[in-house]
C-alpha positions, 0 to 999 in steps of 0.5 A, spaced: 867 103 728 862 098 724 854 100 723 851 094 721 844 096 715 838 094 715 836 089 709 830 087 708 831 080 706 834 077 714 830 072 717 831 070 725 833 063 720 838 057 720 845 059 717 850 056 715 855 057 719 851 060 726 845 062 729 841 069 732 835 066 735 834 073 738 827 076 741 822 080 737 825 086 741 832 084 740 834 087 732 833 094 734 838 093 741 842 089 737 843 096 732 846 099 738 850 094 741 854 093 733 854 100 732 858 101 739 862 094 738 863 094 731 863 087 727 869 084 730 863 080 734 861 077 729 863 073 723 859 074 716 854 069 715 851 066 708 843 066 708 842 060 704 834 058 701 835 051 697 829 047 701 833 046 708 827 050 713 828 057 715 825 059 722 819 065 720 819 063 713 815 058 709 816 054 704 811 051 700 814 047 694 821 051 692 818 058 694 820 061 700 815 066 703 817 071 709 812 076 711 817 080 715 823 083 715 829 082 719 836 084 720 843 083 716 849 084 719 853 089 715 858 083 711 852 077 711 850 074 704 844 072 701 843 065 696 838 064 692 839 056 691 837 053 682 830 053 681 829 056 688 824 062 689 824 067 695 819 073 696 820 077 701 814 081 703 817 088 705 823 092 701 830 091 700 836 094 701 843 091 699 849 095 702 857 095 701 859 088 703 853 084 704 851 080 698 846 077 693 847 070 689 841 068 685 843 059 682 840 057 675 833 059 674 833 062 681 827 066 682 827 074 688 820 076 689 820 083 693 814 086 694 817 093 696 823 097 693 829 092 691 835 097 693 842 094 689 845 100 689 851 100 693 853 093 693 860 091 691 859 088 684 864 082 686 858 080 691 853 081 686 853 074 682 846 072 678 845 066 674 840 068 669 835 068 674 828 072 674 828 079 679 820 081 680 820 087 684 813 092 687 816 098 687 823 100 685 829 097 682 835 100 683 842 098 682 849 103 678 852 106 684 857 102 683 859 098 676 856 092 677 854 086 673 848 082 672 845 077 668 838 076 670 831 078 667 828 083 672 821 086 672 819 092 676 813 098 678 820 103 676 827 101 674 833 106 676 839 104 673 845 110 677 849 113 677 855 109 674 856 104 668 852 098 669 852 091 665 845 087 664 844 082 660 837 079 660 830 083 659 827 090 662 821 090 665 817 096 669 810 098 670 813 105 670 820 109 667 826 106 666 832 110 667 839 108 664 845 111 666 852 113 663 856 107 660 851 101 661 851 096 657 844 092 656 843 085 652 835 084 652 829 088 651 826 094 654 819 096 656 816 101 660 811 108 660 818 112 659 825 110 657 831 115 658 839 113 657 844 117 660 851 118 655 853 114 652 849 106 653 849 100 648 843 097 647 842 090 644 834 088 643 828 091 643 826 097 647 817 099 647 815 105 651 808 107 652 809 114 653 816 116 650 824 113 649 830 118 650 837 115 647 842 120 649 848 122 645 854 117 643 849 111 643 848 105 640 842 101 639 841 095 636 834 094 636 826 096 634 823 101 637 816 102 639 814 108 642 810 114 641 815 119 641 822 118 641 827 122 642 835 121 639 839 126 643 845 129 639 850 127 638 853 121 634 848 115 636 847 109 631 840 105 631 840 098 627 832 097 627 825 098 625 822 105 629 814 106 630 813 113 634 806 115 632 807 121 634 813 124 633 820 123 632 826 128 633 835 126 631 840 130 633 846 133 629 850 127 627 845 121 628 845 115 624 839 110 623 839 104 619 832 102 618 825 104 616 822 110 620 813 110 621 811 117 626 807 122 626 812 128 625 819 127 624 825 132 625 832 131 623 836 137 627 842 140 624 846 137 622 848 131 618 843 126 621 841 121 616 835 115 616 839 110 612 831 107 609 824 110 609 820 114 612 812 114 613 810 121 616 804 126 617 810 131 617 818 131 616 823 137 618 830 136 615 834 141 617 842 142 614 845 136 611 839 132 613 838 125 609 833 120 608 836 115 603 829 111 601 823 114 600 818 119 606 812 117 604 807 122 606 801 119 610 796 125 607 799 124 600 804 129 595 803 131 587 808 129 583 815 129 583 813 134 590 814 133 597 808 136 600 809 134 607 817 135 608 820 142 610 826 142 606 832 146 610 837 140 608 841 144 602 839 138 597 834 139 593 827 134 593 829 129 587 836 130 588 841 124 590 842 126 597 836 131 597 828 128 599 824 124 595 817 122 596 811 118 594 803 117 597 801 113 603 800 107 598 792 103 599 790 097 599 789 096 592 789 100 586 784 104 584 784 102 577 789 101 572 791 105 565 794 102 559 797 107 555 799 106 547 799 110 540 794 106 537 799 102 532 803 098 531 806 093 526 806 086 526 813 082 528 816 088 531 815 090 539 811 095 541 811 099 547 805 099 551 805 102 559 800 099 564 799 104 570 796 101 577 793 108 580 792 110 586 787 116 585 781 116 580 786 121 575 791 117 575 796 122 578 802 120 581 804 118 587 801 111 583 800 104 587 806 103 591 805 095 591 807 089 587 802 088 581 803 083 575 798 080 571 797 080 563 794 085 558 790 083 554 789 084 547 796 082 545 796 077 551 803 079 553 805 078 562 807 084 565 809 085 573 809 091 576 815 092 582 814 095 589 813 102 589 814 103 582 807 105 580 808 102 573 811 099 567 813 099 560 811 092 556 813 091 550 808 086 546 809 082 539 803 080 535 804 076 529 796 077 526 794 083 524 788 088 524 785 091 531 785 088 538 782 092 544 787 092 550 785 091 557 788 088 564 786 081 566 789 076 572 791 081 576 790 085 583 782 086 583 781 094 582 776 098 585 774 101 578 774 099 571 782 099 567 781 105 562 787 107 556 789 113 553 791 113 546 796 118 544 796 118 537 789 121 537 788 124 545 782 119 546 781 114 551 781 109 546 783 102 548 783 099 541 790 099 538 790 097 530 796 092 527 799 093 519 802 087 517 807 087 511 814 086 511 819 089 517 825 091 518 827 090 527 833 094 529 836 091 535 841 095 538 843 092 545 845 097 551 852 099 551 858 103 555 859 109 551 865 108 546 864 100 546 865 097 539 858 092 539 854 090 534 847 092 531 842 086 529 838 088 523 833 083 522 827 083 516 821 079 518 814 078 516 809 075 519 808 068 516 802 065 512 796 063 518 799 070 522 802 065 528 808 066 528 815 071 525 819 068 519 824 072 515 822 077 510 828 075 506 835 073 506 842 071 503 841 078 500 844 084 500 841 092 499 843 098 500 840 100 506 837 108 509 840 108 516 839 115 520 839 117 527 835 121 532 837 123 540 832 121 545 834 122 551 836 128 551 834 132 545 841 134 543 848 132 543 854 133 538 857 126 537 856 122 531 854 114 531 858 110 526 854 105 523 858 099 519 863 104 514 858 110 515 858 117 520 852 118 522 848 125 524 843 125 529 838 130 530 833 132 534 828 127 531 826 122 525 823 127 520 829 131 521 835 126 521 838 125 515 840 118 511 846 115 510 846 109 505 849 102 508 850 096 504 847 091 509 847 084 508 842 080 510 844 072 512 841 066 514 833 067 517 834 075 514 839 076 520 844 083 518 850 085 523 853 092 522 859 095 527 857 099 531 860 105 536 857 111 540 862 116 543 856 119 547 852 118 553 844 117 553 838 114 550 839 115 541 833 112 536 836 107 530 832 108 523 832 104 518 828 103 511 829 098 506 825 098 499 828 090 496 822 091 490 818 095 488 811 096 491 814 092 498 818 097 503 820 095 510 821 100 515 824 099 522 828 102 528 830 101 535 833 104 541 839 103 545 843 107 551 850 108 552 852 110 559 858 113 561 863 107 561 867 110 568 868 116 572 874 120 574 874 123 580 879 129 583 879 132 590 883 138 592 888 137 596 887 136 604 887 137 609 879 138 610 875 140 616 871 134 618 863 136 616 866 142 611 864 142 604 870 138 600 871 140 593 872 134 588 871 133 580 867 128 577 868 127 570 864 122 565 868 118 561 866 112 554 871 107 554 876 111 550 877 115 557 874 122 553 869 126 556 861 125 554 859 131 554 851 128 553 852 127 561 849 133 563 844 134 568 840 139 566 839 136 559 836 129 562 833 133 567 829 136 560 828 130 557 825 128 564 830 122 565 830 120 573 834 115 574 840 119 571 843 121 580 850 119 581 851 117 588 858 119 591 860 116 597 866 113 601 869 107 598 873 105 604 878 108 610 886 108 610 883 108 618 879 104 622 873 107 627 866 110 626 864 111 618 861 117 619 856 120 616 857 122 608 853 128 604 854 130 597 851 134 591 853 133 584 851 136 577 853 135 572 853 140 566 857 137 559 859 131 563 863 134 568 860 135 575 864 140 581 862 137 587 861 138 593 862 132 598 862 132 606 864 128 611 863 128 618 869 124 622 877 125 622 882 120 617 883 119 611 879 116 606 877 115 599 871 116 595 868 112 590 862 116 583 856 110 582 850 110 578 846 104 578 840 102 572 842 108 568 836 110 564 832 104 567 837 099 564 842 095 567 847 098 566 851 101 571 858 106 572 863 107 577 868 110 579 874 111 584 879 116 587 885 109 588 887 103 584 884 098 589 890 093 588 894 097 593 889 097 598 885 103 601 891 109 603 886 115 603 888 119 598 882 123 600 884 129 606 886 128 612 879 131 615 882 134 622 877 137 626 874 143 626 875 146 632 876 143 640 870 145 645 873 145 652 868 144 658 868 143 665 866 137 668 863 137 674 858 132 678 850 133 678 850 137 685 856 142 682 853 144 675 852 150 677 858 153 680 861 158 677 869 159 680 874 155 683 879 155 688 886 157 686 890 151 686 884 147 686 884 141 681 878 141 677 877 136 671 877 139 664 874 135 658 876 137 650 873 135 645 874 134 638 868 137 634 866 138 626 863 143 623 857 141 625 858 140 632 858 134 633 864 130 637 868 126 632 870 119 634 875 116 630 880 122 633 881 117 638 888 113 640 885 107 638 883 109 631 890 108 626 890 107 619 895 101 617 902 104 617 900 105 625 899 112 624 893 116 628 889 123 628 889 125 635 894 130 636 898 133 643 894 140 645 896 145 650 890 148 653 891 155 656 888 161 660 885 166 657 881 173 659 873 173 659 873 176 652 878 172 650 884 175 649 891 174 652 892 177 659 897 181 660 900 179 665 898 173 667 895 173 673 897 167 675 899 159 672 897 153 671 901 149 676 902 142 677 897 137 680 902 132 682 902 125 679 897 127 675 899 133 671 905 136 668 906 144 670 904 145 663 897 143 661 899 138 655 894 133 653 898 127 650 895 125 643 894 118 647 889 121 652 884 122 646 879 116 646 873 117 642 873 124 641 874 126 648 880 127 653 879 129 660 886 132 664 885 135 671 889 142 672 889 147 677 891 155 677 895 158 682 893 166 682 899 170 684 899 174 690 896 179 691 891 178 686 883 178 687 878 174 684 879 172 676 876 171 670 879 166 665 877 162 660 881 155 658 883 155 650 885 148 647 889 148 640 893 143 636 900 149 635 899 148 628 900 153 622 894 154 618 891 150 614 892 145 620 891 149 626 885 147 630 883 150 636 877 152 641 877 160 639 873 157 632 867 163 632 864 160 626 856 157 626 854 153 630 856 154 637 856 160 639 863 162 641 862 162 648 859 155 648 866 152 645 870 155 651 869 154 658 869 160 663 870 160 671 872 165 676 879 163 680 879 166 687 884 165 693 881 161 698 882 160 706 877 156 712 877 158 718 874 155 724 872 160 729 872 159 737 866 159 742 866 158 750 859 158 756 857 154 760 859 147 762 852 144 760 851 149 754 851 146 746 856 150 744 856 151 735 864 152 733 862 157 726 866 154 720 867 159 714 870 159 708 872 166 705 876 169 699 881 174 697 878 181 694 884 183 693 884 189 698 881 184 704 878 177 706 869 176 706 865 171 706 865 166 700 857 166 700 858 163 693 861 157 697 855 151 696 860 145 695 865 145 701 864 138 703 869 137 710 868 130 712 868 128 719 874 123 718 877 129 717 876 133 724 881 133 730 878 134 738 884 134 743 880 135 750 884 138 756 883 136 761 883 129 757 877 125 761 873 130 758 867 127 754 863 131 748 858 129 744 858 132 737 853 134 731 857 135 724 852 140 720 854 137 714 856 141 707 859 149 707 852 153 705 853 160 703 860 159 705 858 157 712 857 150 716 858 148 723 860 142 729 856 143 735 859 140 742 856 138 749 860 136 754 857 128 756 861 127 761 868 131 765 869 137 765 869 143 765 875 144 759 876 146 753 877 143 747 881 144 741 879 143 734 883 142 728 880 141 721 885 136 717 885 139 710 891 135 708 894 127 706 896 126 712 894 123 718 894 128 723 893 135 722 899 141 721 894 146 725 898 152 729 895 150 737 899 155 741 905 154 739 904 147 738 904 145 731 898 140 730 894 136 735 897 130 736 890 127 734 889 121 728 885 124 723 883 123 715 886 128 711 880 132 707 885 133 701 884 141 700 890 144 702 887 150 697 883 152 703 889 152 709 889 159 711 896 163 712 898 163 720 903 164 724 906 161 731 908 154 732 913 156 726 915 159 719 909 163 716 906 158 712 900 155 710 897 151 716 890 147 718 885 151 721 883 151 728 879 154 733 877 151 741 871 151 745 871 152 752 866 149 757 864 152 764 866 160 764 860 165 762 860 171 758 860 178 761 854 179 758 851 174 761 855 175 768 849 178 774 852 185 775 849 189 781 853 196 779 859 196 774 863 203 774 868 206 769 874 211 773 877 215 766 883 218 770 
């Protein structure tokens, strides 16, 4: 028997293949004729709105109107013709098999609710189209498909996956369900996501964006809060929430963050840009790579508007690193000097673009260049650098005043500070004379190169540099003093010579080197330093008497490469993975100046190595890598954690060492045999199993015995978070995947083994093997769904168990859900349910043969001494299709009222006699597969009657009669036409006891 629906879009119109031309009051009596007829009296009719006229629609131009709704026969279809618009003043509802296709440019109005929710996704054919709706937009019962720009008062996506390509719109929320997939913009007051979607656009909320766990997002995100849901979701975008945002363990962005208050919860969630924040929160492992500027401001080399729970320390590689909200315009700008400086050697002059009226750091954090004058010399400050270094010639000698000229306007004047007399002097004096100029170019430790020592002066109208004298050779008196650091232990090789360096130039002790100065007073000596760092180069030179030429230069060595060394696998994804960094020169020795501590001291900042994953020996997720290195005499003991499972191999950089640009490597492969993860396996750190029930189960607490109930295990790293490449898709070159065969097993409550079992986990057949084995092939993205059932041993009550999921191997390899370390709890990581013994019973009623007669169904359990009422029982459900009636005699005619879903383990079918009578009726509730039930009727085994079987043979009692004692269908009877004795008229009534 058919029941047609109602759909608000039937018009009393011409179709194409028949016509209704019924009476106003005819729907309502054409309801009742189908639902007893059914649909075999009619054909499906296709509604078709491309210019042809339409009975009770106007059409002005190409937009159809229909101020009334009408009726849809349970298969007929709608089609929107190109360029065509439809507007229906009513609400919408699209069942099973009718149907919606919309041409190019085809446009649907609904001015009430459009309802797509339960159509089938074949019968849903849009064309890029446009769908503007008044009320609700609903579609996702099922998983359909769709590709059209939709605008809405609310916009409901379901219950299943759905697919959508084109613009969201809505006045209200948007709610987006699990596994959707969406090409296009969103916008609406709050936007929420079930796990997992993939979006492709933009999203704007106007009051709050929600992105579940497993997401991925490309895209910008506007929205005054945003919350990103543990765990595992990726955002590649630009994110404003003005007042707050909040990401899960193990969350990704990839982009620049502007909130109020962010948090970044444990662990491992990184922002891969900046961020601008009132307030940043960064729990365990949290990162942000670029730089948190802080909206009310930070001193110096702090973090003011950070709580760093991270375990980085602030101004470490992985650790926080801030600045000030930066202004407009600098606040005025500070040329800093030592107030002397020689004729034909450069000179270091800073030049400082403040952002406060005390110069002190964070410093203006925009792009400045101009010219100092004085020494007319350009300079150019880089974004968020704050100042620069200027290295400035003058050929005259005698006094200059120095100042900043063609720049960014300042709010206040340029002021300077002259450093060889603690004034604010801006006048810089300039002594002529001869000059030896030392340049040493920046170098790997360890490198043969070559010093240029060049004798100049100035020439007789001071414009330009000549040389001071050449072709001649002199005994020159060369020493050497670190810089950065203070301290070191190797010697410099100048020419034939080995010099000591000290700790400063009026300590240094000088060596003697015949230096032959050549064509334009140009001298060239070998050069090699072994040590990493910043050394000065001092050189004096008297060629007569009465004439002195001094000079000196300074150079950087930088470590020419890094060794790494991890120990050896296998790692537990998200736990702390020792490995050896080693700074090496280009002989491959240690340079033992590489020390972070003494760099540190000198107050070098750009000395961090970076440690990270050079590649994967496997495909899937890149996961989330944190380290931490110090160095101490050229050797770090690192740590370094990553989040997912393979193979991988690490890589040590350093990038403008000293604020040169020299730069340092390092690798745990040789790349020209490819990428083959010397580093681990990670394996995950422990398995959580869950239960997976619908919405309206989630709060039940037992199962049936030999009743199938879905299990889910998880792959999970230290931190919580599902690891994904613990998938079967994911394998490395040689075919090779992480995902591994489990067994999951039946503990007791408190978790240990039970002794004895009070049952077994036995087969579901064609879906699971008597064991509970859960093929490495099952994994997909961390995840693995199996369905079991536990049979309880007779006579057994009910029991408490706990599902436990292990890999079986030996330590250290061993994974299981027993894992009792932070930060789950143990009892989160292991399912819990009570088993129990369970039977229906559909109970017997009898009166008068006009009486409504309500036959009681109950489900019960065993105690283990006696059967009660299953009360617990809220989530039966008995389907109609399932119930059997056998009249006698058979003229007999009832009516019946199902009272739906067991509630508190009690339901009802009510039954009253329509026509024939008075008889009995027996009743069987068909709990099995097939289309007839097994119920003991007597001696009768089944009621002959066709019925659907529920397939909760769980709940078939023990009977006996009609054969062997056996599990059978429930059955009860009701009899019409007799009366209770309590309620027959009775004058006298006497007991006689003999």
């Amino acid at each position: 028997m058919s029941f047609p629906s109602l759909f608000a879009l039937l018009f009393a119109g011409a179709p194409l293949r028949r016509r209704r031309a019924l009476p106003r009051w005819l729907p309502a009596l054409a309801l009742v004729l189908a639902g007893m007829l059914g649909s075999s009296m009619a054909q499906a009719t296709v509604y078709t709105f491309n210019g042809a006229p339409v009975t009770s629609c106007t059409l002005s131009g190409k937009v159809y109107t229909c101020p009334y709704p009408a009726y849809l026969d349970w298969d007929d279809s709608v089609v929107i013709g190109n360029n065509y618009t439809l507007k229906v003043t009513n609400s919408v509802t699209v069942t099973y098999n009718q149907g919606l296709t919309m041409g190019n440019n085809a446009k649907l109005i609904v001015t009430g609710n459009l309802n797509l929710t339960g159509v089938n996704p074949a019968n849903l054919k849009t064309n890029g189209g446009d769908i503007e709706v008044g009320g609700t937009f609903s579609m996702g019962a099922l998983a359909q498909s769709m590709t059209a720009d939709v605008t809405a008062g609310a916009i409901r996506l379901g219950s299943d996956r759905v697919t959508i390509i084109g613009n969201l719109v809505s006045q209200g929320m948007v709610d987006i369900s699990s596994g959707s997939k969406i090409t296009g913009d969103i916008s609406g007051t709050v936007v929420t996501t079930g796990s997992p979607v993939t979006i492709s656009g933009k999203v704007t909320a106007t009051s709050k964006f929600m992105l579940a766990s497993g997401s991925t997002m490309t895209g910008d995100i506007t929205a005054p809060m945003f919350d990103m849901l543990a765990s595992g979701s990726k955002v590649t975008g630009n994110i404003l929430a003005t007042t707050s945002m909040v990401m899960g363990s193990g969350n990704a962005v990839k982009g620049d963050v502007d909130t109020g208050n962010l948090t970044l919860q444990s662990s491992s969630s990184i922002i891969t840009g900046n961020a601008r924040v009132n307030w940043a929160t960064l729990e365990w492992a949290g990162r942000v790579t670029g730089t948190i500027y802080c909206k009310n401001g930070t001193a110096k080399d702090k973090c003011d508007c950070v709580t760093n729970n991270s375990g980085f320390a602030v101004n470490t590689a992985n650790g926080p690193r801030c600045e000030g909200a930066a202004p407009k315009a600098p606040h005025h700008y500070l040329v800093t000097h030592d107030g002397e400086g020689d004729t034909c050697l450069p000179e270091k002059i800073t030049v400082t673009a403040c952002a406060n009226a005390t110069c002190t750091a964070p410093h203006y954090a925009g792009a400045v260049s101009g010219k100092l004058a004085g020494v007319d010399t350009p300079f150019s400050i880089a974004a968020n650098a704050g100042s620069v270094q200027v290295s400035a010639t003058r050929f005259a000698e005698g006094v200059v005043t120095l100042g900043v000229s063609d720049a960014l306007a300042a709010q206040d004047a340029t002021t300077c500070y002259r450093s060889s007399s603690n004034t604010n002097s801006c006048a810089m004096s300039f002594a002529g004379g001869a000059k030896l100029l030392v340049e040493v170019p920046n170098h790997a430790a360890g490198a043969d190169i070559k010093a240029l020592i060049r004798a100049v002066k100035a020439n007789d109208t001071q414009t330009a540099c000549v040389a001071a004298f050449e072709n001649l050779t002199y005994n020159v008196q060369y020493s050497c003093n670190y810089s950065r650091p203070k301290a070191g232990s190797l010697p410099l090789a100048l020419g034939d010579k080995s010099l000591s360096c000290a700790a400063s130039t009026a300590t240094a002790a000088a060596q003697s080197v015949s230096t032959e100065f050549k064509a334009k007073g140009v001298a060239e000596l070998a050069l090699k330093y072994a040590d990493a760092g910043e050394v000065r180069l001092n050189a004096s030179v008297t060629p007569f008497p009465g004439m002195t030429a001094k000079g000196e230069g300074t150079f950087v060595a930088a470590p020419a490469s890094f060794k790494l060394a991890a120990a050896a696998g296998p790692h537990r994804a998200g736990a702390d993975v020792g490995v050896t960094v080693t700074a090496l020169n280009s002989a491959g020795v240690k340079t033992p100046n590489f020390d972070t501590g003494d760099m540190k001291t000198a107050g070098v900042t750009n000395h961090d190595v970076a440690l990270d994953v050079a590649c994967r020996a496997q495909g899937g997720e890149d996961g989330v890598f944190a380290s931490a290195a110090s160095f101490v005499d050229g050797e770090a003991a690192a740590t370094a954690r990553w989040s997912e499972v393979g193979k991988i191999e690490l890589k040590a950089s350093l990038a403008k060492f000293m604020g040169t640009e020299l730069g340092t490597t390092g690798l745990t492969y040789d790349p020209s045999k490819g990428c083959l993860g010397s580093v681990g396996p990670f394996i995950p750190q422990y398995f959580k199993v869950e239960i997976d029930r619908p919405p309206a189960q989630a709060a039940r607490s037992f199962q049936y015995s030999q009743e199938p109930f879905e299990v889910i295990v998880t792959a999970r790293n230290k931190g919580g978070d599902i690891t994904r490449n613990y998938s079967a898709d994911v394998k490395d070159k040689a075919g090779a995947g992480y995902s591994e065969k489990l067994l999951v097993s039946a503990v007791n409550a408190a978790g240990a083994a039970f002794a004895p079992a009070p049952g077994v986990f036995n087969a579901v057949p064609g879906v699971q093997p008597a064991l509970v084995e859960i093929a490495a092939d099952k994994f997909m993205a961390g995840s693995a769904k199996v369905k079991v059932a536990y049979a309880l041993a007779a006579p057994n009550g009910p029991q408490a168990i706990r599902l436990r999921a292990a890999n079986g191997k030996a330590a250290p390899a061993d994974v299981t859900s027993a894992y009792t370390a932070t930060p789950d709890p143990d009892a989160a990581k292991e399912a819990t349910t009570s088993v129990r013994t369970g039977r229906l019973r559909v109970g017997g009623r009898f009166g008068v043969l006009k009486a409504t007669l309500s036959v009681p169904v109950t489900a019960e359990y065993w105690t283990g001494k006696s059967w009660l009422l299953h009360s617990d029982d809220n989530y039966t459900i008995l389907p109609e299709v399932a119930w059997a009636f056998k009249p006698y005699p058979a003229d007999m005619k009832t009516d019946r009222k199902f009272k739906g879903p067991l509630v508190n383990g009690a339901t009802a079918v009510d039954l009253k006699v329509s026509s024939g009578g008075p008889g009995k009726v027996d009743i069987a509730l068909n709990l099995g597969s097939t289309a007839q039930d097994d119920a003991c009727i007597g001696d009768t085994t089944g009621t002959g009657v066709a019925s659907t079987g529920a397939a909760l043979p769980w709940l078939r009692p023990v009977v006996t009669g009609c054969a062997a004692t056996t599990s059978r269908d429930p059955a009860g009877r009701a009899t019409f036409g007799v009366f209770t004795p309590e309620n027959r008229r009775v004058i006298h009534v006497r007991e006689v006891f003999n």
